[in-house]
C-alpha positions as CSV (number, residue, x, y, z in Angstrom):
1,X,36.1,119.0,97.0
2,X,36.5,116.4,99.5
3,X,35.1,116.5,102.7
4,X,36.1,114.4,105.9
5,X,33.1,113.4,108.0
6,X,34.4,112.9,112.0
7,X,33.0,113.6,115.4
8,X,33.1,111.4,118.4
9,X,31.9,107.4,118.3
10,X,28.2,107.3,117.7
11,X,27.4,110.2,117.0
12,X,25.6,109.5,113.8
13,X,28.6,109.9,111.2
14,X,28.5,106.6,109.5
15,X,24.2,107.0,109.2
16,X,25.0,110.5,107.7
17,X,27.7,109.1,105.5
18,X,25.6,106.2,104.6
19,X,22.5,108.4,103.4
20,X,24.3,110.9,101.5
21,X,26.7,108.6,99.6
22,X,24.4,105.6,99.4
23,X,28.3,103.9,99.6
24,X,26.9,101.4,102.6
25,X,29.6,101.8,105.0
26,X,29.2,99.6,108.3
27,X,27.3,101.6,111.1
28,X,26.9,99.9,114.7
29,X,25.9,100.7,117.9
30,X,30.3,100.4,119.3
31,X,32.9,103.0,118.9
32,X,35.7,102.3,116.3
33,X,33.0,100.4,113.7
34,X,35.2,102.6,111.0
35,X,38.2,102.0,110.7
36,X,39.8,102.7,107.6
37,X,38.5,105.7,106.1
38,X,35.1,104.7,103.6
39,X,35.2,107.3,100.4
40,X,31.9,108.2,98.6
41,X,31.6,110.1,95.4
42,X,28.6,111.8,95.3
43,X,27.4,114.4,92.3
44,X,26.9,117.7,93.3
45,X,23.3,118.9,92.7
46,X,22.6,121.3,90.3
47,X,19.2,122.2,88.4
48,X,21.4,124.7,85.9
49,X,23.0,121.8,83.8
50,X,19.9,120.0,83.8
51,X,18.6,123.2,82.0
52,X,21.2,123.5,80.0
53,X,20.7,119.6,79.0
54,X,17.6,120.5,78.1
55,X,18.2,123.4,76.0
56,X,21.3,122.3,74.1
57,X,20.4,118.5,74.1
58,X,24.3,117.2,74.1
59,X,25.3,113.0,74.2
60,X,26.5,113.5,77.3
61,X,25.9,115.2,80.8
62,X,28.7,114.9,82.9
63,X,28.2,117.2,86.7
64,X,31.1,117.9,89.5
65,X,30.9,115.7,91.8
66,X,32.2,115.9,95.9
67,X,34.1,112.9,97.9
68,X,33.0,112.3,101.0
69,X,35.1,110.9,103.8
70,X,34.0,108.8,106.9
71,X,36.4,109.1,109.1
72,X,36.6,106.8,112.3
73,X,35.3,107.8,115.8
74,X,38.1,110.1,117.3
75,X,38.3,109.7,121.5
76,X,40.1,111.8,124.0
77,X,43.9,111.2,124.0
78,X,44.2,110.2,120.0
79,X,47.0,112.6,119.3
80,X,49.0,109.9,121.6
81,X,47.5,107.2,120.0
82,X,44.7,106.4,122.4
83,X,41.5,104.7,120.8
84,X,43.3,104.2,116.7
85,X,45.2,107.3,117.3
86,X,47.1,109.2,114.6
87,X,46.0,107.0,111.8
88,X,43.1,109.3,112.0
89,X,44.2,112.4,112.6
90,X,46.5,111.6,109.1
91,X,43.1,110.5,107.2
92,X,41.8,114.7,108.3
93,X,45.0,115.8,107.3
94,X,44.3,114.4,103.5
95,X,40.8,116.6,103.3
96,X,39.9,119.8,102.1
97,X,37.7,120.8,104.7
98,X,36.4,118.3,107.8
99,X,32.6,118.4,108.2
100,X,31.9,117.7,112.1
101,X,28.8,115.8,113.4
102,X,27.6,116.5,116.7
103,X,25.3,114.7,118.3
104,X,22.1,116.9,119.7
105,X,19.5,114.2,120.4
106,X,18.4,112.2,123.2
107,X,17.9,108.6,122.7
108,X,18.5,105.9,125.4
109,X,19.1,102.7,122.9
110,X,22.2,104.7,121.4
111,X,25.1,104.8,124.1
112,X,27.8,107.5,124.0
113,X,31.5,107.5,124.7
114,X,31.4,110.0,127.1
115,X,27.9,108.9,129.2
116,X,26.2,111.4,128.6
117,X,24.8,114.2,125.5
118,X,27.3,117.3,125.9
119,X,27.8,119.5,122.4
120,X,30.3,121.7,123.7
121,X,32.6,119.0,125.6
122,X,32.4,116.4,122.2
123,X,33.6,119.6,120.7
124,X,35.9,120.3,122.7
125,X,37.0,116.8,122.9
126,X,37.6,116.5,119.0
127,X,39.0,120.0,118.9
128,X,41.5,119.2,121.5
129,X,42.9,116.0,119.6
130,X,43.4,118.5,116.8
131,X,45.2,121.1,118.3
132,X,47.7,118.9,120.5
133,X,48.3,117.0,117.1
134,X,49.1,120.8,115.3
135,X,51.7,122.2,118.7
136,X,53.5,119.6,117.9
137,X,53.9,120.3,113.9
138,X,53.9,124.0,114.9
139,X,57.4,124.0,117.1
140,X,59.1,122.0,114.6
141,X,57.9,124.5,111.9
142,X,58.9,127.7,114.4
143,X,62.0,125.7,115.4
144,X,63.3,125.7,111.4
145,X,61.8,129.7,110.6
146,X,63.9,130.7,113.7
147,X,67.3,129.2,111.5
148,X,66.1,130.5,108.3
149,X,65.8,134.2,109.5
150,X,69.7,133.9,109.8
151,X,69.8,134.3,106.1
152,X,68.1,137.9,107.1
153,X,65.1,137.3,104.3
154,X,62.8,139.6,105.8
155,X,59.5,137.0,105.0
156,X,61.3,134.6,107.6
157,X,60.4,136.7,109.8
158,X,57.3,138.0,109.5
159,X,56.5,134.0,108.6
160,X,57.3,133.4,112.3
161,X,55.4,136.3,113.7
162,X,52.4,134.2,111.6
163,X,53.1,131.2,113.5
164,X,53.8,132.6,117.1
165,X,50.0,134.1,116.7
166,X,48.7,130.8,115.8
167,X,50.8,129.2,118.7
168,X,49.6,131.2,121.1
169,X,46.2,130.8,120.1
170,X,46.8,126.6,120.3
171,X,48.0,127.2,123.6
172,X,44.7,128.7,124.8
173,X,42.9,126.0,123.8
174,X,41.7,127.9,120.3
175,X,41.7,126.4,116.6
176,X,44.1,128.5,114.1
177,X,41.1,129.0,112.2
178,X,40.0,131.1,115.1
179,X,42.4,133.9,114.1
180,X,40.8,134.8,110.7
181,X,44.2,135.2,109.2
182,X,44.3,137.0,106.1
183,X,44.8,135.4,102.6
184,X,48.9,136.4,102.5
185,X,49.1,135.1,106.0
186,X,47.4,131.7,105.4
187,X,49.6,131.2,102.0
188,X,52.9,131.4,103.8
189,X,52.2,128.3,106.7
190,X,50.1,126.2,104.2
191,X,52.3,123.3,103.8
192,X,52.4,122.8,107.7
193,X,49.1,121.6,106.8
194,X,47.8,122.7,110.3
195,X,44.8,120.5,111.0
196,X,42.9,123.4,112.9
197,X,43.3,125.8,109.6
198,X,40.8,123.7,107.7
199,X,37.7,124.7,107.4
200,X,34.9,123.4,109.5
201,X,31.4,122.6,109.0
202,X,29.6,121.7,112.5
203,X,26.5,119.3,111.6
204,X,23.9,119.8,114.5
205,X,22.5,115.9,114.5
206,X,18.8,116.4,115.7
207,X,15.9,114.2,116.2
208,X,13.4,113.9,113.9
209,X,10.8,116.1,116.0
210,X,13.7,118.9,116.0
211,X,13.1,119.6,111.8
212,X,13.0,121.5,110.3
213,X,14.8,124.1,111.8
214,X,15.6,123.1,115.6
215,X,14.5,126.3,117.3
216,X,14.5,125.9,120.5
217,X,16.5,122.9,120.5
218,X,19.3,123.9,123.0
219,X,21.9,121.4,122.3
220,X,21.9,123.3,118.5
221,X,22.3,126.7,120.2
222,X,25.4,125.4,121.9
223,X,27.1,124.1,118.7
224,X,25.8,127.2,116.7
225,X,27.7,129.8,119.9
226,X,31.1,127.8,119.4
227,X,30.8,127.9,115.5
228,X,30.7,131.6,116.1
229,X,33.7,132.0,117.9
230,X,35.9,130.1,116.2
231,X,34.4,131.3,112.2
232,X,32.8,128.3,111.3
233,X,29.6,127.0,110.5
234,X,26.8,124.5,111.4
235,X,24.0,123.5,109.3
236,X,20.8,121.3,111.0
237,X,20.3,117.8,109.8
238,X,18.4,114.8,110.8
239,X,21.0,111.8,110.0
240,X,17.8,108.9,110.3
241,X,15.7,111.2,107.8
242,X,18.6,111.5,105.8
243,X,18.7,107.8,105.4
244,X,14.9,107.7,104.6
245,X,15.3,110.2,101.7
246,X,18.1,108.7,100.3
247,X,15.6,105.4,99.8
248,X,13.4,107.9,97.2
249,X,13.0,108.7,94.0
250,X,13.9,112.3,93.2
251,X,10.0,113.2,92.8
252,X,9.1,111.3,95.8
253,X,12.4,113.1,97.7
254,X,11.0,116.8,96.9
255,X,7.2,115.5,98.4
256,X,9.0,114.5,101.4
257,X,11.4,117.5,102.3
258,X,7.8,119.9,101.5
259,X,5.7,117.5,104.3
260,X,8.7,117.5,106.6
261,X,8.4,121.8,106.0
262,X,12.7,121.6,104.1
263,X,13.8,123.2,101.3
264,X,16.6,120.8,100.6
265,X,18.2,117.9,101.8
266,X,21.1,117.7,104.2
267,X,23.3,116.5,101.2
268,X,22.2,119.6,99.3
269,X,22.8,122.2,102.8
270,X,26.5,120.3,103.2
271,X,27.7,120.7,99.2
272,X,26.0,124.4,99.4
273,X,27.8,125.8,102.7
274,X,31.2,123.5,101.6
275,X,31.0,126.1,98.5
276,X,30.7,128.8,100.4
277,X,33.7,127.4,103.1
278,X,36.2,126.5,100.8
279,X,35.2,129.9,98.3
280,X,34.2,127.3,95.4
281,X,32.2,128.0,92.2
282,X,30.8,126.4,89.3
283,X,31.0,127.1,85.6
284,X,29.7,125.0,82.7
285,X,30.6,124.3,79.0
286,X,27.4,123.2,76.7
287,X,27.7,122.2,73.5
288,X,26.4,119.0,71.0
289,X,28.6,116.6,72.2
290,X,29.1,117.3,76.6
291,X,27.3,119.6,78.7
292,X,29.7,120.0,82.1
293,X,30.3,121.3,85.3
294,X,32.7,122.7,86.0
295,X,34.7,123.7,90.0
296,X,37.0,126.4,90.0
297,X,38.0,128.7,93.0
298,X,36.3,131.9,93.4
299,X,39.0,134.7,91.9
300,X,39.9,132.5,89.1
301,X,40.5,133.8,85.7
302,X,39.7,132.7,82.9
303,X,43.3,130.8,81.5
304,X,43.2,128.9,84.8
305,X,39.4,128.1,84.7
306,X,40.5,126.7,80.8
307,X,43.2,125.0,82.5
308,X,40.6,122.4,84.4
309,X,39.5,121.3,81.3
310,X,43.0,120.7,80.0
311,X,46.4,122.1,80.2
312,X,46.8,123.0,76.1
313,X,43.7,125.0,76.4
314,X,45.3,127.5,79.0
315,X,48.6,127.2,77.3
316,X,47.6,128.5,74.2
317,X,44.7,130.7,75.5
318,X,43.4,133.1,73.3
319,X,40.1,134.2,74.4
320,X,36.8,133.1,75.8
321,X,33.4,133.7,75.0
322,X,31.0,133.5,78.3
323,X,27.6,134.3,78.7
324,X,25.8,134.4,82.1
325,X,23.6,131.2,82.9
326,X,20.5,133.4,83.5
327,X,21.4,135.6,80.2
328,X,21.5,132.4,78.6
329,X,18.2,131.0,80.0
330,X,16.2,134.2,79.4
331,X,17.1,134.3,75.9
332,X,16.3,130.7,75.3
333,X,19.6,129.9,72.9
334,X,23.2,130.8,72.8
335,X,22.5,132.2,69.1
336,X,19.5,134.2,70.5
337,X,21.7,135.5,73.0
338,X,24.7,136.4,70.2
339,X,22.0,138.3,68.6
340,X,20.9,140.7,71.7
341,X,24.9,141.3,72.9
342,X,25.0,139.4,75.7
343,X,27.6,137.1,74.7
344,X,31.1,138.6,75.9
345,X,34.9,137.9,74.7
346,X,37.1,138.1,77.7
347,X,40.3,138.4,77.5
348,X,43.6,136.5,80.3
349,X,42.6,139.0,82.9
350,X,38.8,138.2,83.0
351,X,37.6,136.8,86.4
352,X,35.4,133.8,86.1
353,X,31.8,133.9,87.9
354,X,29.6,131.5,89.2
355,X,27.3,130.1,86.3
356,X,29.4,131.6,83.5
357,X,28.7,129.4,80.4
358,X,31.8,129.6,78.7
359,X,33.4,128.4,75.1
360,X,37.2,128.6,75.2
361,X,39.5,129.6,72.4
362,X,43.0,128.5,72.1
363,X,45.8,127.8,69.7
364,X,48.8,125.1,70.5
């Protein structure tokens, strides 16, 4: 999974970047301090491997781990090539899903572009960029379905019914994303790589007063009433506490988040809801020598899910034996839970789920 951080110049990206990747990326009170993209690889938190560390006691622990993309300050007019222009709107165009900061607190030492603290024109702003960028991919795209329906294949058509919706929603100012378009619809213009068909993650960036939920905070409500409309979604963070917690231990981290009143961090809310955005899951693979993580696509089966671990094993599939994480945990050992039936062949139809612990058979 790799996720594109962007928003308007100081806005708190590079902070956020900075405290959830620990990667040390240049942050300055100027617009365009980043200017090539700064990638950070940061391992996805999850307390089920550690348990299943601890149970089966492998050499090695090896978790899934999530890129994270800072992407430089977008301004008004970068789909001409104001500010450093398409060079960023190419660097979105490489991510899986674009996680967008928004600034929603006061603070008279930090300047912004625009003068003033306005959620739903910084939106707008970035969204703008986004959609000009897409018309223009769009009628090149329309302009070549029109000549292929003269071959009178009937999905050249519908294909361009698809992408006069989305046009017409780019002309009223709307992201593609806003149409919901279902799964057959978003397979057939997915290499036009729209940029406003990628999923989109709206981080509120609040004060620290504002945690730890920002109620009341009316600059969140704003970002929360466009997220809405256009089916996204925002999480709450606090980019400066982010930076403090990312200078603790993990004890010390979980002491922290319970005096500040959180339940996780804003690097675990960002992984958890970029699941849930992109339809990703996790299965694992425990045994003497690795105990793994492992991220699949929601719907996968069970050849495919082999296939991530390497291509023989789905090429000469034969069957897998999976036993539900909590199954597992309840009965304390994979041979305890042999014993009580809980361990299940499945067969090239069997659609993986989140925390299967699985142990492949194949044949090559």
């Amino acid at each position: 999974m790799q996720l594109g951080i962007v928003g308007l110049p100081n806005v708190g990206k590079s902070t956020l970047f900075n405290a959830i990747t620990k990667a040390g990326a240049e942050c300055a009170n100027y617009p365009f301090c980043t200017i090539d993209p700064n990638v950070g690889v940061v391992v996805v938190p999850d307390t089920r491997l550690d348990k299943l560390a601890e149970m089966v006691k492998p050499k090695n622990v090896v978790p899934t781990v999530t890129e994270f993309v800072d992407i430089a300050g977008l301004v008004r007019g970068a789909s001409k090539g104001e500010g450093l222009g398409n060079k960023f709107l190419a660097h979105i165009r490489e991510v899986d899903a674009i996680v967008h900061v928004v600034r929603c607190f006061q603070d008279g030492n930090v300047t912004h572009v625009e003068g003033d603290i306005g959620p739903s024109r910084d939106i707008e702003t970035i969204n703008m960029e986004l959609i000009l960028a897409d018309m223009e991919t769009l009628e090149k795209r329309i302009d070549r379905t029109r000549k292929m329906q003269k071959t009178h294949d009937k999905k050249y058509e519908v294909e361009l019914q698809v992408l006069e919706r989305i046009q017409e929603a780019l002309n009223a100012g709307k992201p593609a994303r806003s149409l919901g378009l279902e799964p057959e619809e978003a397979a057939m213009i997915k290499d036009a790589n729209l940029l406003t068909s990628k999923p989109v993650l709206y981080a509120a960036n609040v004060g620290e007063d504002d945690l730890p939920d920002a109620q009341g905070n009316q600059l969140v409500e704003e970002v929360k009433k466009i997220a809405a409309q256009e089916n996204s979604e925002v999480i709450v963070v606090c980019a400066k506490i982010e930076a403090e917690i990312a200078e603790l231990e993990d004890d010390e981290k979980t002491e922290f988040l319970a005096e500040l009143g959180l339940e996780e961090s804003g690097l675990d809310k960002l992984i958890r809801v970029g699941y849930r955005l992109l339809g990703l899951m996790t299965f694992f693979t425990a045994g003497a020598p690795e105990a793994r993580a492992w991220t699949i696509r929601t719907g996968t089966k069970a050849p495919q899910a082999a296939g991530k671990i390497h291509t023989d094993i789905e090429r000469g599939f034969i069957r897998a034996e999976v036993v539900s994480y909590n199954d597992l945990m309840s009965t304390g050992s994979q041979l305890a839970a042999k014993e009580k039936g809980l361990v299940r062949l499945e067969g090239k139809e069997y659609v993986m789920q989140d925390g299967d612990v699985v142990y492949f058979r194949f044949n090559v």
